[in-house]
BATIVEX-181564 format. One record per residue: residue number from 0; z, y negated, x of N, C-alpha, C in turn. Coordinates in Angstrom, 1 decimal. Atoms other than C-alpha are relative to their C-alpha. Example, Ala and Ser with C-alpha at 12.3 -4.5 7.8 and 13.67 -1.06 7.14 Angstrom:
2
0	0.0	1.2	0.9	7.8	4.5	12.3	0.0	-1.2	0.9
1	0.0	1.1	-0.9	7.1	1.1	13.7	0.8	-1.1	-0.8
***
This chain:
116
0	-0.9	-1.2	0.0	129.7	-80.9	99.2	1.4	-0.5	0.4
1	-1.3	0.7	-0.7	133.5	-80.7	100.3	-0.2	-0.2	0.9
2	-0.2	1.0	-1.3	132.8	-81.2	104.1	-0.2	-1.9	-0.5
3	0.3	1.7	0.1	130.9	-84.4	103.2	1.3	-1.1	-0.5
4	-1.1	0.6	0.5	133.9	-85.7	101.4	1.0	-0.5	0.8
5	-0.1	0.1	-0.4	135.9	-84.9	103.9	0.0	-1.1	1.6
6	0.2	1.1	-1.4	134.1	-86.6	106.7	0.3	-1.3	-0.4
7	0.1	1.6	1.0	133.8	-89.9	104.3	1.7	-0.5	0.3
8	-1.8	0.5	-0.1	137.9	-89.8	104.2	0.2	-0.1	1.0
9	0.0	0.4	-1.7	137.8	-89.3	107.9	-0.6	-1.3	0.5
10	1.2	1.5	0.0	135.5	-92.1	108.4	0.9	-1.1	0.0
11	-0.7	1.1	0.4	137.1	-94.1	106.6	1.9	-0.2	0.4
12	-1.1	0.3	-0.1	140.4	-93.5	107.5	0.0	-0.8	2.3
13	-0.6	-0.2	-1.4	139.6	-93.6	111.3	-0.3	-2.2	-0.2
14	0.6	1.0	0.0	137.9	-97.1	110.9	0.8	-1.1	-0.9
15	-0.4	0.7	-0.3	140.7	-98.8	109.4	1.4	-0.4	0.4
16	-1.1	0.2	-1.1	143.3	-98.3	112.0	-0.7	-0.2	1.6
17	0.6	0.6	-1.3	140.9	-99.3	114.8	0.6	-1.1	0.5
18	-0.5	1.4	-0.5	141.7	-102.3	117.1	-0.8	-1.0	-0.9
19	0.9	0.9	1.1	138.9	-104.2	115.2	-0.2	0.8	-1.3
20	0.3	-0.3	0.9	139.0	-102.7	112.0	-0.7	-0.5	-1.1
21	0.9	-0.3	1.2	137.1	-101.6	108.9	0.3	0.2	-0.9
22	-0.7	-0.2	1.0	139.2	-102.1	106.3	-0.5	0.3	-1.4
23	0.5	-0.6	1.2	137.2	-101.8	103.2	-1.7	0.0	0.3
24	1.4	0.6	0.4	132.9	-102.1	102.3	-0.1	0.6	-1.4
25	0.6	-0.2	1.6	130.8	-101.6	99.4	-1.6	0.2	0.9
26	1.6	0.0	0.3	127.0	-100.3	100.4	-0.5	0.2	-0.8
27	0.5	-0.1	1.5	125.3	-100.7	97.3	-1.8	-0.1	-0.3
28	1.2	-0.3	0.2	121.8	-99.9	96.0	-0.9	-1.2	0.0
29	0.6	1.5	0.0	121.1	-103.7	95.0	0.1	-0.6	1.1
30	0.2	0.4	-1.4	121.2	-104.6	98.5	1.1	-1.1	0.7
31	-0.8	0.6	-0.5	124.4	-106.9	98.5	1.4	0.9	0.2
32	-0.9	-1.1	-0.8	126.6	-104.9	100.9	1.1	-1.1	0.6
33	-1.1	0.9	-0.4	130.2	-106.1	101.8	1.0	1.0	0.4
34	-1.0	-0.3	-1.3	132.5	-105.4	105.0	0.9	-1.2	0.5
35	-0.7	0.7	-0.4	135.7	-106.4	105.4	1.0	1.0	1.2
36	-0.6	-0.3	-1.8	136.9	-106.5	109.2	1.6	-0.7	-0.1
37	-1.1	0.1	-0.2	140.4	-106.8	110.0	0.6	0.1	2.0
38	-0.5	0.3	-1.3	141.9	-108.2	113.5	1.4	1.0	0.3
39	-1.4	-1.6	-0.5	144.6	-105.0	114.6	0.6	-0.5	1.5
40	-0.5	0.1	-1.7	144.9	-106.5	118.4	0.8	-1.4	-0.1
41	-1.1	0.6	0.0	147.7	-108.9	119.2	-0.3	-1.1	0.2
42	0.8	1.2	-0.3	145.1	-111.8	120.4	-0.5	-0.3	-0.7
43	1.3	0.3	0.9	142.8	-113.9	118.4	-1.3	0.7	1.1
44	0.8	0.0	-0.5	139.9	-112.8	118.7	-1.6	-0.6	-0.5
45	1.5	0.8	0.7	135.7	-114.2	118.4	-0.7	1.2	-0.1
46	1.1	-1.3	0.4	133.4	-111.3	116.4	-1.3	-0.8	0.2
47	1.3	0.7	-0.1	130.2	-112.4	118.0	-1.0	0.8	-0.5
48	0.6	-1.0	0.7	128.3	-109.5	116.6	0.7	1.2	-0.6
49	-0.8	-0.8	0.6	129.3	-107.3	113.6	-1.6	1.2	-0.5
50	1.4	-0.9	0.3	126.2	-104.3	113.9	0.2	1.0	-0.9
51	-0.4	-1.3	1.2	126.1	-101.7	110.7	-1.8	0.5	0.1
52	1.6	-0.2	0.3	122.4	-100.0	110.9	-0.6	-1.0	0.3
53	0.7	0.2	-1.1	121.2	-101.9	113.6	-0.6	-1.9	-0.8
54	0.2	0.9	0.6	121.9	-105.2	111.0	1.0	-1.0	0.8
55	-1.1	1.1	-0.8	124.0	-108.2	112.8	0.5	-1.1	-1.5
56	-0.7	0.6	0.9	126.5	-109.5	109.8	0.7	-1.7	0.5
57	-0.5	0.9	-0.7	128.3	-112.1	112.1	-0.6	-0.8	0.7
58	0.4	0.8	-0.8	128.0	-115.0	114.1	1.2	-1.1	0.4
59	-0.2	0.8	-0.6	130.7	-116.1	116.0	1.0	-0.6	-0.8
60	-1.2	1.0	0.9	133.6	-116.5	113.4	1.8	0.6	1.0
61	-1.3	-0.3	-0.7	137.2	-116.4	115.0	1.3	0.7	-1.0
62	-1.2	-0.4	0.6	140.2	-114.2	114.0	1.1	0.3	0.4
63	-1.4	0.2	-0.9	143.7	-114.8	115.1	0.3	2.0	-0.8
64	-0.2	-1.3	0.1	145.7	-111.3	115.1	0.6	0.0	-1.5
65	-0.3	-0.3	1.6	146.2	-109.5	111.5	-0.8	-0.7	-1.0
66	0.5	0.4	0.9	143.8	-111.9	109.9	-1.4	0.7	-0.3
67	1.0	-0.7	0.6	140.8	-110.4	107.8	-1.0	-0.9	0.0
68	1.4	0.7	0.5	137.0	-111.7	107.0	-0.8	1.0	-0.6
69	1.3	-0.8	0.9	134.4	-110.9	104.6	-1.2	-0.5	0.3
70	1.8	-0.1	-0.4	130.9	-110.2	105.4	-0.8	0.4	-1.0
71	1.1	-0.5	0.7	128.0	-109.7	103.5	-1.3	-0.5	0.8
72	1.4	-0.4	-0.8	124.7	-108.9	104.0	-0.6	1.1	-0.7
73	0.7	-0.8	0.9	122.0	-106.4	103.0	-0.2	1.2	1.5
74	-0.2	-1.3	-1.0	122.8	-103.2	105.5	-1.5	0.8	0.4
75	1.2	-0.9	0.2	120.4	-100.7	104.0	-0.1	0.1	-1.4
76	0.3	0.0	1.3	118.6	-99.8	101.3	0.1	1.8	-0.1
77	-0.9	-1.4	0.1	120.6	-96.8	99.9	-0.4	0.1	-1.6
78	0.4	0.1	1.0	120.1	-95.2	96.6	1.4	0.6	-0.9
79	-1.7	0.1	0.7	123.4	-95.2	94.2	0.2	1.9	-0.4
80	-0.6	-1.7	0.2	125.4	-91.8	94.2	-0.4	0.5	1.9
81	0.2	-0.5	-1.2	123.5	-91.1	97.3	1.0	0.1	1.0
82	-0.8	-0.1	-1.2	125.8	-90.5	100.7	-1.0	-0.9	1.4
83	0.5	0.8	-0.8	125.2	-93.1	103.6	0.7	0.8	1.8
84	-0.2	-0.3	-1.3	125.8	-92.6	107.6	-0.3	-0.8	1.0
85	0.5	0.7	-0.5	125.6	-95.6	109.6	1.0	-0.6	1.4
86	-0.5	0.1	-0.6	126.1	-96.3	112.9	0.9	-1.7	0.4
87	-0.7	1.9	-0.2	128.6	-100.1	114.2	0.4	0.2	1.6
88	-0.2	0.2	-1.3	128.6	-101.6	116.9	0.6	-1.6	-0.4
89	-0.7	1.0	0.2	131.4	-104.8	116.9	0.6	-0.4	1.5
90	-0.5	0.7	-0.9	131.4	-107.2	119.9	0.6	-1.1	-0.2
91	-0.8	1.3	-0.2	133.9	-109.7	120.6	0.4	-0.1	1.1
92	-0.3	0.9	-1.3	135.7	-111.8	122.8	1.7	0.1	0.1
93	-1.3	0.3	-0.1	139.5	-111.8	123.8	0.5	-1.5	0.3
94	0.6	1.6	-0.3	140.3	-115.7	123.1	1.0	-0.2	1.4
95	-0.7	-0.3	-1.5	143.3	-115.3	126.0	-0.9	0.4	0.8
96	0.7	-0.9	-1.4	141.5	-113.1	128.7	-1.3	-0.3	0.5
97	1.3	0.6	0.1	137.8	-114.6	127.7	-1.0	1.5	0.3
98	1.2	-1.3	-0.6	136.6	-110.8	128.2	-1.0	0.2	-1.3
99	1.1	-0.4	1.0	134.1	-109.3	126.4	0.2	1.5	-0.4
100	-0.3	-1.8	0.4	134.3	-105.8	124.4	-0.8	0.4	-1.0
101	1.6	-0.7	0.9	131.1	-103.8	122.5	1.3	1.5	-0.4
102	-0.3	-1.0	0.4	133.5	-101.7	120.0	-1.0	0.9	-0.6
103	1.0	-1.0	0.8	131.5	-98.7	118.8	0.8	1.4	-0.8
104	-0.7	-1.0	0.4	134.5	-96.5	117.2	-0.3	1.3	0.7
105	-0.4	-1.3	-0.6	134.2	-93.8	119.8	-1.1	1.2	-0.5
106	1.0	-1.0	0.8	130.7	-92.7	118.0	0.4	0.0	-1.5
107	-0.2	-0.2	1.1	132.8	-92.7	114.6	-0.8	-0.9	-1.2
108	1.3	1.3	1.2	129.7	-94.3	111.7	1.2	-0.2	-1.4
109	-0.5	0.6	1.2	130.5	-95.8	108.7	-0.7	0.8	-0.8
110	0.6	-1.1	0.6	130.0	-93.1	106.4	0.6	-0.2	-1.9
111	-0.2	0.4	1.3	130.4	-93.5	102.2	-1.1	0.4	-0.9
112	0.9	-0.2	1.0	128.7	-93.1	98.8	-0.9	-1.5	-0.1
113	0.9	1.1	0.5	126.0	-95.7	97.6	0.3	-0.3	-1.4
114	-0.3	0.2	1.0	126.9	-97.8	95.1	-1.1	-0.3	-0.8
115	1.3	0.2	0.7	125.0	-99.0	92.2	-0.1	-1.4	0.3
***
């Protein structure tokens, strides 16, 4: 319906102006699903876990500030046209400060159509 649409645009818009952003994906029915993360914070930083539906994409690749990476992996099994809802959780490291930070967008999921 229109809300759903709605939220999808919201979704998507909030996730890729985040500090760790979510600048594009593709969850697709054939099971090869692709998320590209984007570094927004002024530090490099280490994405030690990139969580989508409780799947771990990452392991520990480093991204100075402004620079992108692509992920794949097999998320969920979604069925094409369908509408998806999934929750992320994106820990990293500040390479300056050495802290640690479990982003979770503030509750906001990764929300979209299923491709084919």
């Amino acid at each position: 319906g229109i809300g759903k649409g709605a939220a999808t645009r919201a979704s998507a818009a909030y996730w890729r102006s985040a500090d760790v952003a979510i600048t594009d994906f593709a969850i697709s029915a054939s099971g090869t699903d692709t998320v590209i993360i984007k570094n927004n914070l002024r530090n490099t930083i280490t994405v030690n876990d990139l969580i989508i539906n409780s799947v771990d994409l990452a392991g520990g690749e480093v991204l100075s500030s402004g620079a992108t990476r692509t992920y794949t992996g097999a998320v969920a099994a979604c069925t094409a046209g369908q509408t998806f809802s999934y929750p992320v959780n994106i820990y990293y490291q500040d390479s300056i400060t050495s802290a640690n930070y479990n982003f979770s967008g503030e509750g906001t999921r990764l929300e979209g159509v299923c491709a084919s």
